[in-house]
Chimera marker file (.cmm) of the C-alpha trace (Angstrom):
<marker_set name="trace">
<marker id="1" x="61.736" y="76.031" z="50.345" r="1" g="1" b="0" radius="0.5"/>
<marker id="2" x="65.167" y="75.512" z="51.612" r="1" g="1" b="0" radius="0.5"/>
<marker id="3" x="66.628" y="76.063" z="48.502" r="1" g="1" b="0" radius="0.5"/>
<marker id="4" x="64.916" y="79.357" z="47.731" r="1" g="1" b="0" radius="0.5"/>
<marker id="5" x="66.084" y="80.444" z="50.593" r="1" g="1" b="0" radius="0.5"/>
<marker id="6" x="69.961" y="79.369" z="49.909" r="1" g="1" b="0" radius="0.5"/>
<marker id="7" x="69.612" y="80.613" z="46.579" r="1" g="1" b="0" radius="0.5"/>
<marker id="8" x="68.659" y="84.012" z="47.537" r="1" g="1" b="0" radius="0.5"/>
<marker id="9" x="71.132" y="84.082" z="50.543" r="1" g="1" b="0" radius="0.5"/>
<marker id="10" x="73.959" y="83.401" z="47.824" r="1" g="1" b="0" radius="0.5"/>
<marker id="11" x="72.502" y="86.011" z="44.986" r="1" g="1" b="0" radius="0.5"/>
<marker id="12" x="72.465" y="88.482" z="47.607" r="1" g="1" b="0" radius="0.5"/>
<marker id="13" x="75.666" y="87.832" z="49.387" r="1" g="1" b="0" radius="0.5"/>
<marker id="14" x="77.186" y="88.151" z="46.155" r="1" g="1" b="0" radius="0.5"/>
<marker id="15" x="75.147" y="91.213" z="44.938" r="1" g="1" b="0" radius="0.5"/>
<marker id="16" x="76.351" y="92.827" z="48.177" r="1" g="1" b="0" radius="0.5"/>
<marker id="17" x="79.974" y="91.626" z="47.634" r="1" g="1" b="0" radius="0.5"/>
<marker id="18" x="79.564" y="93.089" z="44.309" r="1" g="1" b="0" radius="0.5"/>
<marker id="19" x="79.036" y="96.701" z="46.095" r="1" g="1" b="0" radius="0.5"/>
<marker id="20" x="81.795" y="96.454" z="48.452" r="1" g="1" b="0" radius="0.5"/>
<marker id="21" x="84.097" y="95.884" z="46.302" r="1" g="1" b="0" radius="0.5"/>
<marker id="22" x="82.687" y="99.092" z="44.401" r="1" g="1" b="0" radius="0.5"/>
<marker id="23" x="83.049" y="100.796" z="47.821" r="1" g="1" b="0" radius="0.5"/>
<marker id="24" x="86.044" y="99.915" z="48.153" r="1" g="1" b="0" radius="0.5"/>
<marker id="25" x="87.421" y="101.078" z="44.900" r="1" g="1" b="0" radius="0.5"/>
<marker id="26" x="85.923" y="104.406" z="45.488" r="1" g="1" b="0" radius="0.5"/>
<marker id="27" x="88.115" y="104.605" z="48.969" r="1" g="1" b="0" radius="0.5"/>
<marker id="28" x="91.239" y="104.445" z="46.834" r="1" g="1" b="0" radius="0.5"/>
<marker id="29" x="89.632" y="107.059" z="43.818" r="1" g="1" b="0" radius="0.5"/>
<marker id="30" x="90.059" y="110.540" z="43.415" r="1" g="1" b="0" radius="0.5"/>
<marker id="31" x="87.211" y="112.408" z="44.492" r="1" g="1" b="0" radius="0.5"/>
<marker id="32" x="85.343" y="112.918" z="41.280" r="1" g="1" b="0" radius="0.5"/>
<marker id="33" x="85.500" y="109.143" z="40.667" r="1" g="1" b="0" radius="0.5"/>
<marker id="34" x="84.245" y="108.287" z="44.011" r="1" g="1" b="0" radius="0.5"/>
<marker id="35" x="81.227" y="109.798" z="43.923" r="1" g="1" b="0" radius="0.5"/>
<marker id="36" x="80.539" y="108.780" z="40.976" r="1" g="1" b="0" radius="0.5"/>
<marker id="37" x="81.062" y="105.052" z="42.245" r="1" g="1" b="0" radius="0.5"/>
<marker id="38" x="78.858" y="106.192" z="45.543" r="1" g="1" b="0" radius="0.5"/>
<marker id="39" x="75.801" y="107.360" z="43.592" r="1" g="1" b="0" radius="0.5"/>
<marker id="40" x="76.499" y="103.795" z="41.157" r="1" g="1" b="0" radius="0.5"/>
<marker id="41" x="76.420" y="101.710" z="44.720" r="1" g="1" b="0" radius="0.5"/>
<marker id="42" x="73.197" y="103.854" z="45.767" r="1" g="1" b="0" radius="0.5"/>
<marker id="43" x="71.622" y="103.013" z="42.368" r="1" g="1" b="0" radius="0.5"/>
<marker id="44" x="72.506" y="99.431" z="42.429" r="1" g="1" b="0" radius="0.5"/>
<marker id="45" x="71.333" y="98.931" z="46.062" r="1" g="1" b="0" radius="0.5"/>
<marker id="46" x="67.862" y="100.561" z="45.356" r="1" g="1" b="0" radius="0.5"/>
<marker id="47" x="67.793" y="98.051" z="42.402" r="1" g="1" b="0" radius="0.5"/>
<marker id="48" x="67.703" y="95.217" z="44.734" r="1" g="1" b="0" radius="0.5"/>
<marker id="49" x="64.868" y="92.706" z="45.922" r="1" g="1" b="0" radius="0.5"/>
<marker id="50" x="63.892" y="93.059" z="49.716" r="1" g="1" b="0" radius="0.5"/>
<marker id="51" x="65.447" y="90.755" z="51.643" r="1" g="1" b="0" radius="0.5"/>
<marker id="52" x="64.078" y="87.658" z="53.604" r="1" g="1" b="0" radius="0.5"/>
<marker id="53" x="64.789" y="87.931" z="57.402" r="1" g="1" b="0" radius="0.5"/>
<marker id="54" x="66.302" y="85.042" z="57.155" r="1" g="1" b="0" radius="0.5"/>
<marker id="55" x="68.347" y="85.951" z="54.560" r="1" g="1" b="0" radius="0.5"/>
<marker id="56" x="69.315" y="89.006" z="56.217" r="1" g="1" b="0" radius="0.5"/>
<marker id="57" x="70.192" y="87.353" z="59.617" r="1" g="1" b="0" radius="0.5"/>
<marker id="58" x="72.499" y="85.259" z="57.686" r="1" g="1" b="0" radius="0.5"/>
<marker id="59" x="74.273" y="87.956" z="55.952" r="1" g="1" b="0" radius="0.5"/>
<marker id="60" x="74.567" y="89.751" z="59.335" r="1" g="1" b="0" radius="0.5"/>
<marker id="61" x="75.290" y="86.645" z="60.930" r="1" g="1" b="0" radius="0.5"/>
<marker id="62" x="72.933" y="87.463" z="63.722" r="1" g="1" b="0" radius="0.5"/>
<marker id="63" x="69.703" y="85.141" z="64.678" r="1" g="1" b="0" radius="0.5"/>
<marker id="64" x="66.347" y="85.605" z="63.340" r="1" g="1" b="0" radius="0.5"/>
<marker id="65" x="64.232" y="87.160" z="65.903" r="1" g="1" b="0" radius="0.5"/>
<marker id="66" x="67.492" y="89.556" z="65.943" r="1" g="1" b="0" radius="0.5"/>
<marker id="67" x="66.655" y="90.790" z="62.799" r="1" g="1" b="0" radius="0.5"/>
<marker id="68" x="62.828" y="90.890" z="63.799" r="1" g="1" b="0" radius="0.5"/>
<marker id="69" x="63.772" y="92.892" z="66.674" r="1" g="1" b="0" radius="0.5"/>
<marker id="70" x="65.842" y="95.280" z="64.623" r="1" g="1" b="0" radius="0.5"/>
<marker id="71" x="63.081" y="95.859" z="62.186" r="1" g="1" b="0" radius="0.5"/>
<marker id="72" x="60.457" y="96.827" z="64.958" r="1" g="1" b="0" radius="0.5"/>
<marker id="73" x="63.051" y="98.797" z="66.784" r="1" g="1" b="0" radius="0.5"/>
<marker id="74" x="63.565" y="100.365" z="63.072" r="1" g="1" b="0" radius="0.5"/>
<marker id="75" x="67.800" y="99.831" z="63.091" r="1" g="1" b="0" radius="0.5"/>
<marker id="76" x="66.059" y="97.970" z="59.986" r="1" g="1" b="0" radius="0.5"/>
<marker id="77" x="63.131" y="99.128" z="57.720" r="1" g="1" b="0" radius="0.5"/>
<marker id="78" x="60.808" y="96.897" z="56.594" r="1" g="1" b="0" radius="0.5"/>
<marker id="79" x="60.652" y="96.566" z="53.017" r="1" g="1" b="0" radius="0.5"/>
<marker id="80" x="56.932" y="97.644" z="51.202" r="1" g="1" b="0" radius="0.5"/>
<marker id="81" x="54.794" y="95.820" z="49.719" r="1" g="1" b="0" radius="0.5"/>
<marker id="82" x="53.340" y="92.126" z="50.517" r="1" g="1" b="0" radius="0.5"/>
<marker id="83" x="52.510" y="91.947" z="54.122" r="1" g="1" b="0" radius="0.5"/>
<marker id="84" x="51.811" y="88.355" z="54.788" r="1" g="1" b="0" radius="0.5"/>
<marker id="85" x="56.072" y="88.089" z="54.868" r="1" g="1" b="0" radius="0.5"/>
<marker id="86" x="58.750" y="90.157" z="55.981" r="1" g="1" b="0" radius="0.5"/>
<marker id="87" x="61.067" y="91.661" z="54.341" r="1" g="1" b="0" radius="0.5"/>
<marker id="88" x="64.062" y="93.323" z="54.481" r="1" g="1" b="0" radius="0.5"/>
<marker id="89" x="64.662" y="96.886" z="53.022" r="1" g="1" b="0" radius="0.5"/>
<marker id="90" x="67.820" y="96.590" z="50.862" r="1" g="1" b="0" radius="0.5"/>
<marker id="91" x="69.201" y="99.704" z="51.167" r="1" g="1" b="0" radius="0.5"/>
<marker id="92" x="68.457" y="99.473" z="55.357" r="1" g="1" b="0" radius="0.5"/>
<marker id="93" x="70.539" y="96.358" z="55.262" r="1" g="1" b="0" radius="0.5"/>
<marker id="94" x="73.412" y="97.405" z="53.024" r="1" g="1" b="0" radius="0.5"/>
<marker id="95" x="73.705" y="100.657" z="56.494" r="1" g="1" b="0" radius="0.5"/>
<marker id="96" x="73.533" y="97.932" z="58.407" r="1" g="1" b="0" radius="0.5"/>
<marker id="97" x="76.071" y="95.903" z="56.983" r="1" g="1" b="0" radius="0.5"/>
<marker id="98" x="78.579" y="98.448" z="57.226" r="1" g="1" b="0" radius="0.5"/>
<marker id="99" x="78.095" y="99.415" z="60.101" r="1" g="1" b="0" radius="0.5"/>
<marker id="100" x="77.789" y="95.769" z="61.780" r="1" g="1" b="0" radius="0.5"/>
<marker id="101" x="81.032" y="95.026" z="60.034" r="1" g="1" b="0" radius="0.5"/>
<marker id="102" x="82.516" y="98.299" z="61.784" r="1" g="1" b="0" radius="0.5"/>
<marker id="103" x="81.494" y="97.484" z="65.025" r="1" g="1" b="0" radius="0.5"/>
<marker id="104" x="82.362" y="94.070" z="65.023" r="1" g="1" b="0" radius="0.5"/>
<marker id="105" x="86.079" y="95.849" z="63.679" r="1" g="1" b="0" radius="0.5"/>
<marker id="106" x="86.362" y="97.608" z="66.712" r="1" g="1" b="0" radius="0.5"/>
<marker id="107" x="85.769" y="94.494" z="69.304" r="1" g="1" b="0" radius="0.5"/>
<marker id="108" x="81.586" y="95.409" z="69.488" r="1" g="1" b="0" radius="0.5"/>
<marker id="109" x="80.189" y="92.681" z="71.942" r="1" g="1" b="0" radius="0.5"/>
<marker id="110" x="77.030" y="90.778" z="70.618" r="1" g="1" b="0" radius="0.5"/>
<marker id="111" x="75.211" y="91.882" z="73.680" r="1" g="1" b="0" radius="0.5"/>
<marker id="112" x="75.309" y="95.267" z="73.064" r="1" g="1" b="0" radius="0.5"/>
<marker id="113" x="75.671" y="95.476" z="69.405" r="1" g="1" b="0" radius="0.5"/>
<marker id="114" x="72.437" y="97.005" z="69.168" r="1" g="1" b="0" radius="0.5"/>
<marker id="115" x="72.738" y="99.858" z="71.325" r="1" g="1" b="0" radius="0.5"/>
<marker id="116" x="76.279" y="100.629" z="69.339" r="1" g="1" b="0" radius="0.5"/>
<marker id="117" x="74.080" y="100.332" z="66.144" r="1" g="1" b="0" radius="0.5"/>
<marker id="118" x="71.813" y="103.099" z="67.448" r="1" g="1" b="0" radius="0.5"/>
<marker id="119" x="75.024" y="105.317" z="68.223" r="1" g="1" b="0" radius="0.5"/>
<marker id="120" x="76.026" y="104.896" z="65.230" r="1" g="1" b="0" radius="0.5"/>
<marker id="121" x="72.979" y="105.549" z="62.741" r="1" g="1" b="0" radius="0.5"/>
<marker id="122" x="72.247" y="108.570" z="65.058" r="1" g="1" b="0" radius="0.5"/>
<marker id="123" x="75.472" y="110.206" z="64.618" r="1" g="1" b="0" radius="0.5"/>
<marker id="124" x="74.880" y="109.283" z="60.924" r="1" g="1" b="0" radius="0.5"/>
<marker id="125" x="71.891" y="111.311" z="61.184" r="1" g="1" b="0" radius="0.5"/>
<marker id="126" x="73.102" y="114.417" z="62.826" r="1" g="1" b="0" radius="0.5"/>
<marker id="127" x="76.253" y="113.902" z="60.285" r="1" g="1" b="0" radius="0.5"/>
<marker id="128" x="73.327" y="114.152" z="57.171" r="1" g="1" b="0" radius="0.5"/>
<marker id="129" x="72.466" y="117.094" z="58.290" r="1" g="1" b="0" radius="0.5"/>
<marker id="130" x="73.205" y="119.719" z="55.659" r="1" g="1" b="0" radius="0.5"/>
<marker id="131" x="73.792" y="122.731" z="58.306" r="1" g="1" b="0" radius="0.5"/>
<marker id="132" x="75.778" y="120.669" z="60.440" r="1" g="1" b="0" radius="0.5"/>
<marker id="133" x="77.960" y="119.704" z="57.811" r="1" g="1" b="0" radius="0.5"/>
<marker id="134" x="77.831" y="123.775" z="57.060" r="1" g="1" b="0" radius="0.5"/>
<marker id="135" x="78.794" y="124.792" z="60.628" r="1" g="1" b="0" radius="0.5"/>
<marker id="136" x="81.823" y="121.904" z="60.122" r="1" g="1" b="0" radius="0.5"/>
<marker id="137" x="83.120" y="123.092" z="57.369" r="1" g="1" b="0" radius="0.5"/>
<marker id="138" x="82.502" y="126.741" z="58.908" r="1" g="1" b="0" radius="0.5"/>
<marker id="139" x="85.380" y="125.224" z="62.107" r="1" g="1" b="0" radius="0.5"/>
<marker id="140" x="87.702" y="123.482" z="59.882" r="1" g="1" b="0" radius="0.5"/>
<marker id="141" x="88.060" y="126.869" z="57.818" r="1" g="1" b="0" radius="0.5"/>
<marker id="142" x="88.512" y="128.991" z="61.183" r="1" g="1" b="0" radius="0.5"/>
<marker id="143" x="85.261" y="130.965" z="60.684" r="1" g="1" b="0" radius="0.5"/>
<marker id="144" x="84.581" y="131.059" z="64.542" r="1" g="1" b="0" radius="0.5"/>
<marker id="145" x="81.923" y="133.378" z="65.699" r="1" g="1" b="0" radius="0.5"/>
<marker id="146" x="82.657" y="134.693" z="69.057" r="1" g="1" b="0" radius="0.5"/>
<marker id="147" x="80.111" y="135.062" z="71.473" r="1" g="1" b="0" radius="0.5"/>
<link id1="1" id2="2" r="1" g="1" b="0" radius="0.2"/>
<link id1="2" id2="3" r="1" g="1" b="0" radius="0.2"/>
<link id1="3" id2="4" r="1" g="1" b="0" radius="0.2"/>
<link id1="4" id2="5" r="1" g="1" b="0" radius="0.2"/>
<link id1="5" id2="6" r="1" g="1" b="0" radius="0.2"/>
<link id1="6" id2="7" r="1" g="1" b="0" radius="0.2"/>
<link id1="7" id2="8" r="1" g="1" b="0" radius="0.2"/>
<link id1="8" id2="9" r="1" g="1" b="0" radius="0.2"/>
<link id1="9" id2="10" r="1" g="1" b="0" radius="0.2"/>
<link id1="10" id2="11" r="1" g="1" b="0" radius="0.2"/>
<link id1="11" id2="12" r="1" g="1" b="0" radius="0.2"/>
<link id1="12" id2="13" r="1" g="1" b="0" radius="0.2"/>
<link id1="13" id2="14" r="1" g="1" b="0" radius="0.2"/>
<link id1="14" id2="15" r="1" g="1" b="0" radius="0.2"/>
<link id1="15" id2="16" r="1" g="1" b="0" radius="0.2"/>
<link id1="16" id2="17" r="1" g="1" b="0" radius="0.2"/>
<link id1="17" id2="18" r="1" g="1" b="0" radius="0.2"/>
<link id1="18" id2="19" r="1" g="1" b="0" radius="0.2"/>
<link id1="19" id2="20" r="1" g="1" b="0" radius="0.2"/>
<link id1="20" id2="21" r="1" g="1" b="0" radius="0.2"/>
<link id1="21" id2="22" r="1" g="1" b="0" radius="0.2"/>
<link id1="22" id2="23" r="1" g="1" b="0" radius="0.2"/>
<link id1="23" id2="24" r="1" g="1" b="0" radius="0.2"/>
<link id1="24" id2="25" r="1" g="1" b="0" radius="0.2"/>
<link id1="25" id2="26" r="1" g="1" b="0" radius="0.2"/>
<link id1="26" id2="27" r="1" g="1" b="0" radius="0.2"/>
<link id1="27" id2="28" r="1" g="1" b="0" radius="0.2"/>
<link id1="28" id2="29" r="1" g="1" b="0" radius="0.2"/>
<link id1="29" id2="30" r="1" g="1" b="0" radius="0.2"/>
<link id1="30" id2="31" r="1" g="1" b="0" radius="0.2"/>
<link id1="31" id2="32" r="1" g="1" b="0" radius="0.2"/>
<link id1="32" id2="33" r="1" g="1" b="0" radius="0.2"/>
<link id1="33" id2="34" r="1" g="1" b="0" radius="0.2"/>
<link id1="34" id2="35" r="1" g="1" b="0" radius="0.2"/>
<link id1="35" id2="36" r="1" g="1" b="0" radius="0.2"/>
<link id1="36" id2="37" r="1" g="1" b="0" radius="0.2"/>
<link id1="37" id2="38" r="1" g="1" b="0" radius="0.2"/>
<link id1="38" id2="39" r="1" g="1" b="0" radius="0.2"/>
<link id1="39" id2="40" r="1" g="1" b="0" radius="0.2"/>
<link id1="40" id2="41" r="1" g="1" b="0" radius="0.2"/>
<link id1="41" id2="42" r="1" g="1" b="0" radius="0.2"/>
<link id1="42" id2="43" r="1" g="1" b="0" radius="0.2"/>
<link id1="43" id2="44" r="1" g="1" b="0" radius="0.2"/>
<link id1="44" id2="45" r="1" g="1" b="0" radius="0.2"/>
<link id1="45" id2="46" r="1" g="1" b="0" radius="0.2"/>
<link id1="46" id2="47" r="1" g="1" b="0" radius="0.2"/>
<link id1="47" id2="48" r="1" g="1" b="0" radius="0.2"/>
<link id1="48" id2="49" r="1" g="1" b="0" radius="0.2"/>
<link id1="49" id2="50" r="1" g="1" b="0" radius="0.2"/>
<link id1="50" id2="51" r="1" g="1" b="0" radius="0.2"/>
<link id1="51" id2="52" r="1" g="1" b="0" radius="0.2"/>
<link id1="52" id2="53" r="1" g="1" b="0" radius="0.2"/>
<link id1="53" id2="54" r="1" g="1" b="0" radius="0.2"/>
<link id1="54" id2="55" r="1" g="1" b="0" radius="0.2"/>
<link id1="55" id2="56" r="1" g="1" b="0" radius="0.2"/>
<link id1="56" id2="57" r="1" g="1" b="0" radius="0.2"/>
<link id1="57" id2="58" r="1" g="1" b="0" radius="0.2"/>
<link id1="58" id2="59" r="1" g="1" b="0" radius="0.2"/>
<link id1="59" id2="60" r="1" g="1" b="0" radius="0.2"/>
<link id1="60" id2="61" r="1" g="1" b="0" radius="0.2"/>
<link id1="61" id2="62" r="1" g="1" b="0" radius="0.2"/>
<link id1="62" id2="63" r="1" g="1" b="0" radius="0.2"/>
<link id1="63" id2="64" r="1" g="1" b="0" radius="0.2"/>
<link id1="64" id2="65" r="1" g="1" b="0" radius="0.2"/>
<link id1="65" id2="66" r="1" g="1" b="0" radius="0.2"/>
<link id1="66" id2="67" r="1" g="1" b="0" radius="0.2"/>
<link id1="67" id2="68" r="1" g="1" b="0" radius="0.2"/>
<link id1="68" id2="69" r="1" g="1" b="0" radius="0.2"/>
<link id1="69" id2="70" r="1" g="1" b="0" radius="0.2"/>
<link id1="70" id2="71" r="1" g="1" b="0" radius="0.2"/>
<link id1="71" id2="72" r="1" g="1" b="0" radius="0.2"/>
<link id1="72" id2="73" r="1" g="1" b="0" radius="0.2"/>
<link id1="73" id2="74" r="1" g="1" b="0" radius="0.2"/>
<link id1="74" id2="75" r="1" g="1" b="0" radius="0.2"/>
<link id1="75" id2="76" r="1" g="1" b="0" radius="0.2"/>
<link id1="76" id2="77" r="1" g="1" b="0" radius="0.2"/>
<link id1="77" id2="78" r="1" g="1" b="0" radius="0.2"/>
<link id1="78" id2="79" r="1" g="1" b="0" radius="0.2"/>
<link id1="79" id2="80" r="1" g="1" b="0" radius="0.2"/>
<link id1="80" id2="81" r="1" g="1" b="0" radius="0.2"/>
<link id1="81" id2="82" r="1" g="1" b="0" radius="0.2"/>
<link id1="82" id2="83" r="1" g="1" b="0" radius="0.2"/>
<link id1="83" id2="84" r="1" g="1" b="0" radius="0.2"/>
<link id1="84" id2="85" r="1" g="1" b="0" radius="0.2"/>
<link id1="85" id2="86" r="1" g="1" b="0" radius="0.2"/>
<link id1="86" id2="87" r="1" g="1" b="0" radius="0.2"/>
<link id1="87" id2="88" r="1" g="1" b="0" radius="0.2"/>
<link id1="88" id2="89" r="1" g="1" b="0" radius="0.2"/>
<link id1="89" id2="90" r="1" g="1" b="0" radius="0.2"/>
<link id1="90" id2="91" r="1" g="1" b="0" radius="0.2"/>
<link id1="91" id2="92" r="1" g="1" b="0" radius="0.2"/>
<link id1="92" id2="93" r="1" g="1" b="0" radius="0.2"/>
<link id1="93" id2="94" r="1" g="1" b="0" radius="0.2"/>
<link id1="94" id2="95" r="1" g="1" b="0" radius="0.2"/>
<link id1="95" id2="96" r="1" g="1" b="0" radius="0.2"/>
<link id1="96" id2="97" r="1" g="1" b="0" radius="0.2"/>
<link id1="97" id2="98" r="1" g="1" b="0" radius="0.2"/>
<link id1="98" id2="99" r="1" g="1" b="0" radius="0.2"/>
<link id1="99" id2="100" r="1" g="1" b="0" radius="0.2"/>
<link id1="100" id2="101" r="1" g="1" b="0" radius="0.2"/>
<link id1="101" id2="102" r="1" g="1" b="0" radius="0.2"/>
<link id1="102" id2="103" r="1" g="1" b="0" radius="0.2"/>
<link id1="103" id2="104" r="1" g="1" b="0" radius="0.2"/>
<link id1="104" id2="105" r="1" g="1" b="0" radius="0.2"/>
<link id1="105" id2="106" r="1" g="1" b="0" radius="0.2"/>
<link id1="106" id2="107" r="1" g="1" b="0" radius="0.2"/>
<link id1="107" id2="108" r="1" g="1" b="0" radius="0.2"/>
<link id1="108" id2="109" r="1" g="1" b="0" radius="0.2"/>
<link id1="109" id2="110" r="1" g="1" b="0" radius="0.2"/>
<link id1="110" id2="111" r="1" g="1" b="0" radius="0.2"/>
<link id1="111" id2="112" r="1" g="1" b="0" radius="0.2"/>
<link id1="112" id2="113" r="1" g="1" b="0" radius="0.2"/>
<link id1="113" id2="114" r="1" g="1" b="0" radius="0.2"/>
<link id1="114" id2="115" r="1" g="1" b="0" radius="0.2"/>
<link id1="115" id2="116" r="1" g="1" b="0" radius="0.2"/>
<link id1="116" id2="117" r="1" g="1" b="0" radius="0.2"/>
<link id1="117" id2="118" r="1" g="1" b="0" radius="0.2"/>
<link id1="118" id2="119" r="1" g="1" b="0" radius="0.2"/>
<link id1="119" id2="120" r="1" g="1" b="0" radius="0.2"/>
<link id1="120" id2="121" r="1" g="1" b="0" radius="0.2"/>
<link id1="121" id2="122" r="1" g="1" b="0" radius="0.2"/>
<link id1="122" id2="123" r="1" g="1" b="0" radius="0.2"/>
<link id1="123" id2="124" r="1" g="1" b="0" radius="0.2"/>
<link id1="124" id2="125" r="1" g="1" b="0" radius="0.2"/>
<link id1="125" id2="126" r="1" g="1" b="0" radius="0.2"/>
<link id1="126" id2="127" r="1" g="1" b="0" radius="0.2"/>
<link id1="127" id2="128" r="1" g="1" b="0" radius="0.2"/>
<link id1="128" id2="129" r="1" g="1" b="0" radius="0.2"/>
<link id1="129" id2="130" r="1" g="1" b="0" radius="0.2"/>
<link id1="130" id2="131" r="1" g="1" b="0" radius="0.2"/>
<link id1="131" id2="132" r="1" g="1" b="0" radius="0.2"/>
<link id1="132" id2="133" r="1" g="1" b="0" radius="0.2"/>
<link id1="133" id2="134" r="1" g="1" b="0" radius="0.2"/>
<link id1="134" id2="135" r="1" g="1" b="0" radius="0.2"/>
<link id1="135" id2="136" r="1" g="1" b="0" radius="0.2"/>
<link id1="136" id2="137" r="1" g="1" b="0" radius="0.2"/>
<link id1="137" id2="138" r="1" g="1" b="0" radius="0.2"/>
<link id1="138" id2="139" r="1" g="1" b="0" radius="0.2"/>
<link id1="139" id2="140" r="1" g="1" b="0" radius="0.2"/>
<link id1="140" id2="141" r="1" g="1" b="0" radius="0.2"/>
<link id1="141" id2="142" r="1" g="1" b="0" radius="0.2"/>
<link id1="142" id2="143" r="1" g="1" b="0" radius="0.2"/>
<link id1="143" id2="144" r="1" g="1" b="0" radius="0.2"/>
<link id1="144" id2="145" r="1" g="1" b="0" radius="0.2"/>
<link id1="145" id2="146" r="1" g="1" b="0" radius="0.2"/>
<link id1="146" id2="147" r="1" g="1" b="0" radius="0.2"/>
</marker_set>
């Protein structure tokens, strides 16, 4: 079972690798071309297997029952399908990643690393927000309503 699990941690380490250095690519691309290597990463992620807990500890480099406490917390979603095992939803993870990576950037304490995970995806979720990004745009351009 060991090596299973080894196996997968390296195909998916590398499959993930594999997508950062996509991301990265589109950093340094005109606009056009970056999207088109976003919506390429967002197709390739959705193409992957869910991920062992396990597996995804490792790639987080957190512990186990981290990553069990993350998925009933939901800063991870649980992958469908078989529910004897757990499983990691790929494109959860690949969020997760980033933003793990980010944190840990910036000094982020293991302590409190979830809380700053839950800052994060919920400014991510206000920033997904189609009239927020609207009334943004609305500021940058100086359309100011007085009132």
């Amino acid at each position: 079972m060991g090596n299973a699990v080894e196996r997968e941690c390296q195909e998916t380490s590398e499959q993930f690798g594999l997508i950062g250095e996509l991301e990265g690519i589109a950093e340094d691309a005109d606009p056009q071309t970056a999207d088109r290597l976003r919506a390429l990463v967002r197709k390739q992620v959705a193409c992957l297997a869910p991920v062992r807990v396990s597996v995804t500890a490792k790639l987080l480099d957190v512990t186990t029952p981290t990553v069990r406490a993350w998925l009933d917390r939901g800063v991870l979603a649980e992958a469908e399908g078989d529910a004897s095992t757990r499983r990691v939803d790929p494109r959860s993870l690949h969020a997760v990643m980033g933003l793990v990576r980010e944190l840990r950037a910036a000094g982020a304490k293991p302590g409190n690393l979830l809380d700053q995970l839950w800052d994060r995806l919920a400014d991510q979720a206000l920033l997904d927000r189609s009239d927020l990004r609207e009334s943004l745009a609305r500021v940058r351009r100086g359309d100011l309503v007085e009132l």
